[in-house]
C-alpha positions in Angstrom: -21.7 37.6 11.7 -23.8 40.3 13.9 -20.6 42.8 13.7 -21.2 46.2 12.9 -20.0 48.0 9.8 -18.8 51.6 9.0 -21.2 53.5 7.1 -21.7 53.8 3.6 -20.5 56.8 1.8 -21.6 56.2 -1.9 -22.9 59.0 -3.9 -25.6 56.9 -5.6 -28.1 54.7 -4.5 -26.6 52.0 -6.8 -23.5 52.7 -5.1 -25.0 52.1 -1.7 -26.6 48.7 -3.0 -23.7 47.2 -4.4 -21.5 47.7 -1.6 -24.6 46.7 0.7 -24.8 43.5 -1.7 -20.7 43.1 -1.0 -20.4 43.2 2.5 -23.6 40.4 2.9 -21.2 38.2 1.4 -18.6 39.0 3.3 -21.0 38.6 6.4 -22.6 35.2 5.1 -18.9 34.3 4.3 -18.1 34.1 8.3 -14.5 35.6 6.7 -12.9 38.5 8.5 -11.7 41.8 6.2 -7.9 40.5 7.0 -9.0 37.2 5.3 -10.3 38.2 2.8 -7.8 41.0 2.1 -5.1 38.0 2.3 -7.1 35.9 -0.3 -7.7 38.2 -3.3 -4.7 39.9 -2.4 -5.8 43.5 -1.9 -5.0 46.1 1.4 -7.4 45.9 3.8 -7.7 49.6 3.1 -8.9 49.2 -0.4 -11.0 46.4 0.6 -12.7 48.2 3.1 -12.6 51.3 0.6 -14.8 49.4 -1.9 -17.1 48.0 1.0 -17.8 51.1 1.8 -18.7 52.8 -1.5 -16.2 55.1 -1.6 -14.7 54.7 -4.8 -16.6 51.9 -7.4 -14.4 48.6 -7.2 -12.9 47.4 -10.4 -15.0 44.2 -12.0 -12.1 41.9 -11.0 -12.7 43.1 -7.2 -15.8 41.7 -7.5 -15.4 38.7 -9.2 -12.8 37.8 -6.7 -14.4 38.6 -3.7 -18.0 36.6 -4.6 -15.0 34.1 -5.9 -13.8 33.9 -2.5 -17.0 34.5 -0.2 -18.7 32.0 -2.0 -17.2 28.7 -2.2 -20.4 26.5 -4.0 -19.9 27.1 -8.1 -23.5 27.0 -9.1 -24.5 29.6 -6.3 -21.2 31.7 -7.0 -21.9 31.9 -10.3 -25.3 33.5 -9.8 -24.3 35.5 -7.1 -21.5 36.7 -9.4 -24.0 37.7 -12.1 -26.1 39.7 -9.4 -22.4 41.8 -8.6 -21.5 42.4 -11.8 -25.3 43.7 -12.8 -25.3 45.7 -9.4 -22.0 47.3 -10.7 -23.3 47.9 -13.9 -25.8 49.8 -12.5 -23.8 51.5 -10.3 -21.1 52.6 -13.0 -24.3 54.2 -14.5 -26.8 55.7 -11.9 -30.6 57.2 -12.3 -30.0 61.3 -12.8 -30.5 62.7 -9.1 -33.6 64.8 -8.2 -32.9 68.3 -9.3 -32.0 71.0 -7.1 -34.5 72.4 -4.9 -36.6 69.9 -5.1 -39.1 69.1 -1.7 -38.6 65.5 -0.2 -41.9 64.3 0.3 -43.6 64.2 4.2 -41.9 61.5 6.3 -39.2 60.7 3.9 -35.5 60.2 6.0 -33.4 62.7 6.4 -31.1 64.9 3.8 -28.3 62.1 3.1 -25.5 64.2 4.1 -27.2 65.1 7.6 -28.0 61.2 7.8 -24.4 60.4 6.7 -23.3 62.8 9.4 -25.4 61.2 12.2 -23.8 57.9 10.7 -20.0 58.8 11.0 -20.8 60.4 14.2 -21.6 56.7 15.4 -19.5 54.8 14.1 -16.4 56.8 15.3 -18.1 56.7 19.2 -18.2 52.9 17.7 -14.4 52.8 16.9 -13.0 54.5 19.9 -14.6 51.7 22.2 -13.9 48.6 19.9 -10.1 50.3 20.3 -10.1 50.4 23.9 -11.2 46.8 24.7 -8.6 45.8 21.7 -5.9 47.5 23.5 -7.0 46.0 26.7 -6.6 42.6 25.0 -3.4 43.3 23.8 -2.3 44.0 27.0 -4.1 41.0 28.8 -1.7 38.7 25.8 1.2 40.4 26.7 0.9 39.7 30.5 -0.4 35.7 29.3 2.6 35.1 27.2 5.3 36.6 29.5 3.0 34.3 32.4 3.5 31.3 30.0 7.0 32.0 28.9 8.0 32.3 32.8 5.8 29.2 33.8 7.9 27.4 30.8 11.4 28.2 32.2 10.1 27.4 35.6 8.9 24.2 34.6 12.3 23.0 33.4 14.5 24.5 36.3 12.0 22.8 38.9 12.4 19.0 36.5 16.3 19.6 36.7 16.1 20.4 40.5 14.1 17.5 41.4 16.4 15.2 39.1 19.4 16.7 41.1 17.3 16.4 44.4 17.0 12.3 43.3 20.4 12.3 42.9 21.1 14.1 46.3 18.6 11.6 48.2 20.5 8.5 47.0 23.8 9.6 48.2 22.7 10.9 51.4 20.9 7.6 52.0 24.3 5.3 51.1 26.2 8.1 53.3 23.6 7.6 56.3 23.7 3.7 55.9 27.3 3.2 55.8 27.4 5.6 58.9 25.4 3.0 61.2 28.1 0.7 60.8 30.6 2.9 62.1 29.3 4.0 65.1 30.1 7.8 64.6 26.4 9.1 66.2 26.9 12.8 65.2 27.8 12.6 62.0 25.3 9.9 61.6 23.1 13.0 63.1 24.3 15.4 60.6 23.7 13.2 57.5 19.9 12.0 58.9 19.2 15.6 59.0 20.2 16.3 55.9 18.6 13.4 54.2 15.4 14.7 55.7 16.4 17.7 54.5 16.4 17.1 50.8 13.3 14.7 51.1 11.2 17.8 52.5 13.0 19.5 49.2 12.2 17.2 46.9 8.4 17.4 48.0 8.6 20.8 47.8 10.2 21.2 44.6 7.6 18.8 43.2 4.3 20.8 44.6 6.0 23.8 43.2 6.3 21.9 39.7 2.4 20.8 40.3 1.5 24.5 40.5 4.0 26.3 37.7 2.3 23.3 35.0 -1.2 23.9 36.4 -0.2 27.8 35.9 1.2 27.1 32.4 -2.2 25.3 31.2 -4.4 28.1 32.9 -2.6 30.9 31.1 -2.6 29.2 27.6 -5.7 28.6 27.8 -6.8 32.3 28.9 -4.5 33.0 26.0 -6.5 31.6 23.6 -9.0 33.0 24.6 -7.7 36.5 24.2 -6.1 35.4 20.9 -9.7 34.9 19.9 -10.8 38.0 21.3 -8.6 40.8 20.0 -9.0 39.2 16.6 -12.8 39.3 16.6 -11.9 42.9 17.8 -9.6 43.6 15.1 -11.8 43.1 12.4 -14.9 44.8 14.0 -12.5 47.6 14.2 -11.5 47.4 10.0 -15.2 46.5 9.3 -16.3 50.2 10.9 -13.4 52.0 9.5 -13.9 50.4 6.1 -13.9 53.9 3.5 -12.5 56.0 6.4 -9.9 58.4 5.0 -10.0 60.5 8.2 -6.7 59.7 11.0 -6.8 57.2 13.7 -4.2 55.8 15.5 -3.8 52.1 14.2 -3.8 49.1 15.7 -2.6 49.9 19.5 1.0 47.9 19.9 1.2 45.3 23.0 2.0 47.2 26.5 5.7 45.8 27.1 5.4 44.9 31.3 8.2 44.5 33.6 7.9 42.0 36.4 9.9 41.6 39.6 11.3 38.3 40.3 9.8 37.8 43.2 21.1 24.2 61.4 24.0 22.1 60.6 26.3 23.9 57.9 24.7 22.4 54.7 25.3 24.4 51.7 24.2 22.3 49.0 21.1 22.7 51.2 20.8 26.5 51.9 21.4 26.9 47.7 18.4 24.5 46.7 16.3 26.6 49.7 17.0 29.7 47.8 16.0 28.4 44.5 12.8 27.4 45.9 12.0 30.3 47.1 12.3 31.8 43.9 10.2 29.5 42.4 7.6 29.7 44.3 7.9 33.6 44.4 7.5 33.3 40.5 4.4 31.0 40.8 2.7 33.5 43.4 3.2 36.7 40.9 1.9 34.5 37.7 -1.0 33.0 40.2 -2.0 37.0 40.4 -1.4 38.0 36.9 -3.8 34.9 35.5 -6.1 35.4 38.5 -6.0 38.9 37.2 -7.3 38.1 33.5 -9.2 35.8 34.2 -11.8 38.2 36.5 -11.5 40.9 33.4 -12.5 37.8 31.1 -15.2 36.8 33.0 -16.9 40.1 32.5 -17.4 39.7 28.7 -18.9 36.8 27.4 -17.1 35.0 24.8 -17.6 33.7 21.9 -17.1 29.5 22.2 -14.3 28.9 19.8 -14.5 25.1 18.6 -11.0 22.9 18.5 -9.6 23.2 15.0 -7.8 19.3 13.6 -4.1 19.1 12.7 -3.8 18.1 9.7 -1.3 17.9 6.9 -2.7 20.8 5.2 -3.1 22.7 8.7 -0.6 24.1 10.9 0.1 22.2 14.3 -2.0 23.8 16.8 -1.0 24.7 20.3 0.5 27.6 22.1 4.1 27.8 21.7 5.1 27.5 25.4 2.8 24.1 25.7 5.3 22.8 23.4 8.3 24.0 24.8 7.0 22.7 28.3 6.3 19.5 26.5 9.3 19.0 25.2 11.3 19.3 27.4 9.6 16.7 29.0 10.3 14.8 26.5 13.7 15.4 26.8 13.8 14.2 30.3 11.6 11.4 29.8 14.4 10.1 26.7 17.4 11.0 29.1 15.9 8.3 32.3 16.0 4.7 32.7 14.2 2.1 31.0 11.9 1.8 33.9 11.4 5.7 35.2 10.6 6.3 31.2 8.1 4.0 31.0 6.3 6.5 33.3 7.2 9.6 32.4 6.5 9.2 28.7 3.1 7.9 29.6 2.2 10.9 31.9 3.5 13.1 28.9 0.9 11.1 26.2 -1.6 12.7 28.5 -0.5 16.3 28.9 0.2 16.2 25.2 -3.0 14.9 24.2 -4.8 17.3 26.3 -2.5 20.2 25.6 -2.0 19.9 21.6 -4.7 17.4 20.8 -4.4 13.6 19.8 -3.3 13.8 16.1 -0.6 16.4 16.4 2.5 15.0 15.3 4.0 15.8 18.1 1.8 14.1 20.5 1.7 10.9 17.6 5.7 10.8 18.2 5.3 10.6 22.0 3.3 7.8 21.8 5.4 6.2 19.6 8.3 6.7 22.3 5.6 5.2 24.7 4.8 2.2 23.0 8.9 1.9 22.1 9.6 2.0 25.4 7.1 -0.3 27.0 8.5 -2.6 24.5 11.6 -3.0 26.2 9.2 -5.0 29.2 6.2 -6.1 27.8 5.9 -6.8 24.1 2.7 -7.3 24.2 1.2 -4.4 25.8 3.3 -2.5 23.3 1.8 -4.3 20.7 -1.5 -3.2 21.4 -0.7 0.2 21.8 1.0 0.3 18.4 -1.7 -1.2 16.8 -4.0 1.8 18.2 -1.3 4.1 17.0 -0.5 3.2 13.2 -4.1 4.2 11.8 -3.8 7.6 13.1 -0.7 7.9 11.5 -1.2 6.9 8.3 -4.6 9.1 8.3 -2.4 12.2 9.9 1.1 11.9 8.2 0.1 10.1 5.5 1.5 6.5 4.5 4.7 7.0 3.3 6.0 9.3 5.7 9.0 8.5 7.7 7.4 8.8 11.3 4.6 6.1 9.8 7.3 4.0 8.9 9.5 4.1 11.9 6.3 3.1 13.5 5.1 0.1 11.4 8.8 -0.9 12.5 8.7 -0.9 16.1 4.9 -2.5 15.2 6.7 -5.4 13.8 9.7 -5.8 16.1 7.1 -6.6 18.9 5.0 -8.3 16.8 8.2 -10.9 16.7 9.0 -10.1 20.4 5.5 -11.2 21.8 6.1 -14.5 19.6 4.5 -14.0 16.4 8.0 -14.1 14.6 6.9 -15.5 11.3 4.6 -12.9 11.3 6.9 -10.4 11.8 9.0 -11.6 8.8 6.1 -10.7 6.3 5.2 -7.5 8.1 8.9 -6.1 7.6 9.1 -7.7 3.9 6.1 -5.4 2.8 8.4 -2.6 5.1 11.6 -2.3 3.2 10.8 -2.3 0.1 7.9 0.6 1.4 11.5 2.0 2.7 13.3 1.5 -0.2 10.5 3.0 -2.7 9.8 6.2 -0.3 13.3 6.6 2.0 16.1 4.7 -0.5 17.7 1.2 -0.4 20.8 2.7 1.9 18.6 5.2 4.3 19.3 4.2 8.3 15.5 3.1 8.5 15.4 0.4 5.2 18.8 -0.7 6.9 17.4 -1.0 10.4 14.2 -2.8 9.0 16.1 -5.3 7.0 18.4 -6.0 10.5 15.1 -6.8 12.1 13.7 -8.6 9.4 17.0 -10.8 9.6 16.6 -11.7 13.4 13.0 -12.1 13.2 13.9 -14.6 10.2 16.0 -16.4 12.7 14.0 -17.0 15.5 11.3 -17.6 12.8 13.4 -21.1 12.4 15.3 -20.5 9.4 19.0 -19.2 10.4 20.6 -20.2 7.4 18.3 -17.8 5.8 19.1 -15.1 8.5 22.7 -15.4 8.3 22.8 -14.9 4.1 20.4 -11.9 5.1 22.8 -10.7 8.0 25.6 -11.2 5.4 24.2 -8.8 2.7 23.6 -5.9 5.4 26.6 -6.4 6.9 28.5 -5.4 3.6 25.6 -2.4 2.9 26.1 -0.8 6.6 29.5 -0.9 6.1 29.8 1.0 2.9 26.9 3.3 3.9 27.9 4.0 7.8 31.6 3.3 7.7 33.5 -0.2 9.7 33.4 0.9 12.8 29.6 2.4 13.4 28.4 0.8 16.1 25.3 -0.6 13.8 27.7 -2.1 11.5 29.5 -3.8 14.0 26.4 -4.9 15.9 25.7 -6.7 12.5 28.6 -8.2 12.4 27.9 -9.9 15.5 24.6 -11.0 14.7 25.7 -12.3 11.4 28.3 -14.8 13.8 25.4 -15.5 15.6 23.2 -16.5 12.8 25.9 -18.7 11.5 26.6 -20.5 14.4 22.9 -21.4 15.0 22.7 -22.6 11.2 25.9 -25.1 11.8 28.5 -22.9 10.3 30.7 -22.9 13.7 34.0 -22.6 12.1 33.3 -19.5 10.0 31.2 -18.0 12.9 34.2 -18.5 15.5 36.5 -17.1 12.8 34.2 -13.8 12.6 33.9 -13.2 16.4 38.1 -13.8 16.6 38.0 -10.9 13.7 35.5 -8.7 15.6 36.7 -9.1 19.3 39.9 -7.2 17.7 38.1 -4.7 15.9 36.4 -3.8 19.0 39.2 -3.6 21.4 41.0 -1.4 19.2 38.1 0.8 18.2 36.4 0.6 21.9 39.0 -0.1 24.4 39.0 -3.7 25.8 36.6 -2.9 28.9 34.2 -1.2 26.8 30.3 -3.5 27.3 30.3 -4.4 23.4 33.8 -6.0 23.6 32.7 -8.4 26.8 29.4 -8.9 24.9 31.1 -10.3 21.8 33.8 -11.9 23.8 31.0 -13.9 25.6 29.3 -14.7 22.4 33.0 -16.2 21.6 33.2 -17.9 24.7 29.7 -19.6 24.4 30.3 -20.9 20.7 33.3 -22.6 22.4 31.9 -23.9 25.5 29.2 -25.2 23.6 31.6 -27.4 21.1 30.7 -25.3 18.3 34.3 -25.0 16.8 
């Protein structure tokens, strides 16, 4: 790995050869001493102890650590065989030279004067590798309280700029209804402050542009640090491995303290000051990363490749990247169908880019993408759904639920792009998928079997829809009580299905029955009582009773 080590303090020259033997695998390994502390579950004290030939290590030690260093059997079991021999022999060294005895001309120096030149070195060695690790601790504390800041910015600028939308519209209606009333200075008054909040809104939004592009900037300087002070860490327990003598430990983060940097219109003056603010916040983090990233730039690095999410690996991705993303996210589900469409799809990207493509976070904003475009156009959502489902089955495996949600909205636009008998047979293979992994009465193998009804309708066979319609109607009932809006929606679209079959009568007789459910459970105003009343009123106009 190119890192130094501590000296070694053996008393024999076996000593010295097995522990030179043990730290080679270690070294070949690319495993730090806190790795392989953690995997044969020793300290890192006694570990470096026995790396260091202070003390013989027990056979076990050894068989675990070539265990662990070496992950090929045939090759571990040979370099096994080499430990344990090297350990025999040092359990049993050569008698030393007797006392008195002349080194012969050019032979190295008296090993305790050479051991003292050694420890000499390495503690010079260990008082620099614990300065630059405490200047990297400090650099990650200043990163994540940049990040953290940059986070709580990034959500009080989206909330302003949703208020500032909301602030626009009304001064706009306010204006327009004032031109038809001839009244020319408060018409004045609400044109200036309709500027006003325009000039805000840009504002507030350039101010967002900069606390995101300051979030990204400091996690990824962060990670870079991250990587640093752990490569620093272990060159530090590599050249103290054996060393009984005191040092000060691992130097703690240094905690930091940061200051927060016309026409009566109040609403006005307060968003003013809350820009201010912000962009006083985004001028001190601006220093603080400008700051690290000089004092990087004076040590080279080494690259540190991108590691894959997996199931068997922890989600990537610095905590404040998610916390910025999802709250995004949140904001993105809270809009309107058409405003969604856009924000989800400018979050795919930041997500991608800031957790990686098969993070499961960044796999369930897509989904949300492709949901949503569904609402428009089927068939763009269809492709993107069809992109989505391989990655994840291969990253959350087949039978999770996320996969299964997704092969449902994969289906549902399957149907709603035209390709309803196709549909059908995608959601059959579905539920019982859902009913094997989730359970027959689990909200998804309910909501697959209503769209696997409605898709069976529009497929041509309504008789067939309405028996299926019928069947969930009496499962969501039982499982989500009478008056969940789910079970009720089925109820509807059971009447529905009937009435398109040629059962009018019974249909008629279910909407009567549900138009009273929902006025007493709803309120007669609410917009599923006029839905079901129309759906009433249609089977009647249409001579279906």
């Amino acid at each position: 790995m190119g890192r130094p080590w501590g000296p070694i303090r053996a008393h024999s020259a076996e000593g010295r050869e097995l522990a030179r033997f043990l730290r080679a695998l270690v070294d070949a390994s690319g495993m730090t001493m806190t790795a392989i502390a953690g995997r044969i579950n020793r300290s890192r004290t006694q570990v470096g102890s026995y790396l260091a030939g202070s003390q013989l290590p027990e056979r076990d030690f050894v068989l675990a650590l070539v265990a662990t260093a070496v992950p090929e059997p045939r090759l571990r079991e040979r370099r096994q065989a080499e430990a344990l021999g090297r350990l025999r022999a040092a359990q049993h060294p050569a008698a030393p030279a007797p006392v008195g005895a002349q080194a012969p001309a050019g032979a190295a120096a008296p090993a305790p004067a050479r051991l003292a030149v050694e420890l000499a070195e390495a503690r010079r060695q260990q008082i620099d590798t614990y300065d630059r690790l405490t200047r990297s601790l400090e650099q990650q504390a200043v990163l994540e309280r940049t990040s953290h800041n940059s986070a709580q910015l990034v959500m009080a600028l989206l909330y302003m700029i949703n208020k500032l939308e909301q602030r626009v519209h009304t001064l706009s209606a306010e204006r327009d209804e004032l031109r038809g009333h001839g009244r020319a200075y408060e018409l004045e008054q609400a044109q200036r402050q309709l500027e006003r909040a325009l000039d805000q809104e840009r504002r507030a939004r350039e101010e967002l542009r900069r606390a995101e592009d300051k979030q990204r900037r400091a996690e990824e300087l962060a990670a870079r640090v991250q990587e640093q002070a752990r490569r620093l860490t272990d060159e530090l327990d590599r050249l103290r491995a054996g060393d009984t003598g005191t040092h000060t430990g691992r130097p703690r983060p240094v905690a930091e303290v940061v200051a927060g940097a016309a026409d009566a219109d109040p609403v006005g003056d307060d968003i003013e000051q809350a820009l201010a603010k912000a962009a006083a916040v985004n001028d001190a983090d601006g220093e603080a990363i400008e700051r690290v990233s000089e004092e990087l730039g004076q040590e080279a690095l080494p690259v540190v490749p991108p590691v894959p999410d997996n199931r068997d690996n922890p989600a990537t991705g610095h905590p404040a990247a998610r916390a910025r993303i999802r709250a995004r996210a949140a904001e993105a589900a809270a809009a309107g169908p058409g405003r969604a469409v856009r924000l989800w799809e400018l979050l795919v990207a930041d997500a991608v880019r800031a957790l990686g493509p098969d993070d499961p976070e960044t796999l369930a904003i897509c989904g949300n993408h492709a949901r949503t475009v569904g609402g428009d156009d089927p068939a763009r959502a269809l492709r993107l759904y069809e992109n989505l489902l391989p990655r994840f089955e291969r990253v959350m495996g087949p039978d999770h639920r996320e996969t299964l949600v997704a092969r449902n909205g994969h289906a549902l636009n399957v149907g709603d792009a035209g390709g309803h008998p196709d549909a059908v047979r995608l959601l059959e293979v579905l539920i019982g998928d859902c009913e094997r992994v989730l359970g027959p009465d689990h909200p998804e193998t309910l909501a697959a079997r209503n769209n696997h009804a409605c898709n069976a309708g529009h497929a041509g066979t309504w008789r067939w829809a309405a028996e299926l319609f019928g069947g969930l109607v009496e499962d969501r009932r039982r499982v989500l009580g009478a008056g969940h809006p789910d079970t009720l929606a089925t109820r509807r679209n059971h009447a529905y299905a009937l009435g398109r079959s040629g059962s009018r009568t019974e249909a008629a007789q279910l909407l009567d029955a549900l138009v009273l459910d929902h006025v007493q459970l709803l309120g007669p105003d609410h917009p599923e009582t006029l839905a079901t009343r129309r759906h009433r009123a249609d089977l009647t106009r249409n001579g279906q009773r």
